[in-house]
N, C-alpha and C positions, 0 to 999 in steps of 0.2 A: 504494500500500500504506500510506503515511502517514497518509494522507488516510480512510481506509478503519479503518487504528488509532485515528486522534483521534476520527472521529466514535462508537466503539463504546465509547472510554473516556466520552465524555460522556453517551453514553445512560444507559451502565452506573453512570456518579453523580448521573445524575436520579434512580435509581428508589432506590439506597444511598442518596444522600441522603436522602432523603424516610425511608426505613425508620430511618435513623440517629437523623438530628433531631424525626422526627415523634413517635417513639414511646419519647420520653423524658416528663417529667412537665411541663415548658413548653413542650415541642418540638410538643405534639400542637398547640395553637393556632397554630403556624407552620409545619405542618410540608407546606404548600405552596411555602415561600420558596426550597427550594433547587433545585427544579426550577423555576420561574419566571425565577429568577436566571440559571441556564442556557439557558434558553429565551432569555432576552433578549440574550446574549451571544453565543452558536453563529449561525453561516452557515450550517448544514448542515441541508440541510429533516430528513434520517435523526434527527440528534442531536435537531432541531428538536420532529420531530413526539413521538420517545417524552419528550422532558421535558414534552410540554403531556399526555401521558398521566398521568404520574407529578405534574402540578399538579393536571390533573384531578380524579384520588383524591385531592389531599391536600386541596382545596375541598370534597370530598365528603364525607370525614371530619368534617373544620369542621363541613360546617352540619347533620352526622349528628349530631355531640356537642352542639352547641348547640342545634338544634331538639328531639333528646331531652333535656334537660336542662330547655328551656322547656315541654316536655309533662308531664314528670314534676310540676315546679314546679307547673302549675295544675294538675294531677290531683289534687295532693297523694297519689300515692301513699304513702309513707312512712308518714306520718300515717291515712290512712283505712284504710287494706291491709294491715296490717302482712307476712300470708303474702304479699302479691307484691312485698317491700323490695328480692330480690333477683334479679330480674327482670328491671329497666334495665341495672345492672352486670354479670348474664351475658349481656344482648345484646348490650352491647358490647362485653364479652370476644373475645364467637366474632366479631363484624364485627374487631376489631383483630387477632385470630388469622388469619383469612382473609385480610385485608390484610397483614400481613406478608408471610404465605407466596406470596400476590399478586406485593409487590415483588422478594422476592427470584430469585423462578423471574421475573421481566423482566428482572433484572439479569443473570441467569443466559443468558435465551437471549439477549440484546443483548452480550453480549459473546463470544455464538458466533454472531452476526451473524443472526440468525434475527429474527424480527418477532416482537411482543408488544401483546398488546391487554387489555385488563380486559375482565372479563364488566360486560355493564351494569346487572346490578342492584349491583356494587359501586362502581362510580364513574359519575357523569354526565358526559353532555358538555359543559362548560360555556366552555370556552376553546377555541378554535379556531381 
């Protein structure tokens, strides 16, 4: 039963974590680090596998925000569009809205012992 408690607290703070630190205003560039961290530390394939879930999306994030970011740059949307300025910033509003509500319903059912997976057009597999 211990055993079965530590590993659902850890699941349960790869995916808080990530929701906590990621989706702050410096958090979002790391906000892989706290599941990774836990992934490196846990024995427990259980804890193991949902923190590389919860690294996963936060990779995923990264290279969503910076490859739109280097899209926008050479488009020069802003400058040539001015009607589609705000366009990037509500897409990824609703990608950071969906991801939230992503981690916290992982957190939610990992800590009622239940399995949790991302839909794959929100996070890739990239850690494994």
């Amino acid at each position: 039963m211990v055993e079965q408690t530590a590993s659902r607290t850890g699941a349960v703070w790869s995916y808080l974590g990530t929701a906590l630190v990621g989706f702050t205003f410096v958090g979002i560039f790391v906000i892989w680090l706290v599941p990774v961290v836990i992934r490196a530390r846990t024995q427990n394939p259980w804890t193991r596998e949902h923190a590389t879930h919860a690294a996963n999306f936060g990779l995923t994030v990264l290279i969503a925000l910076l490859g739109g970011a280097m899209v926008s740059a050479l488009l020069g949307l802003p400058a040539s569009y001015p009607q589609s300025q705000p366009l990037p910033i509500l897409l990824w509003s609703c990608y950071t809205l969906v991801g939230l509500v992503a981690l916290l319903v992982g957190a939610l059912r990992t800590g009622l012992g239940q399995d949790f997976r991302f839909v794959k057009s929100i996070s890739l597999r990239l850690l494994g």
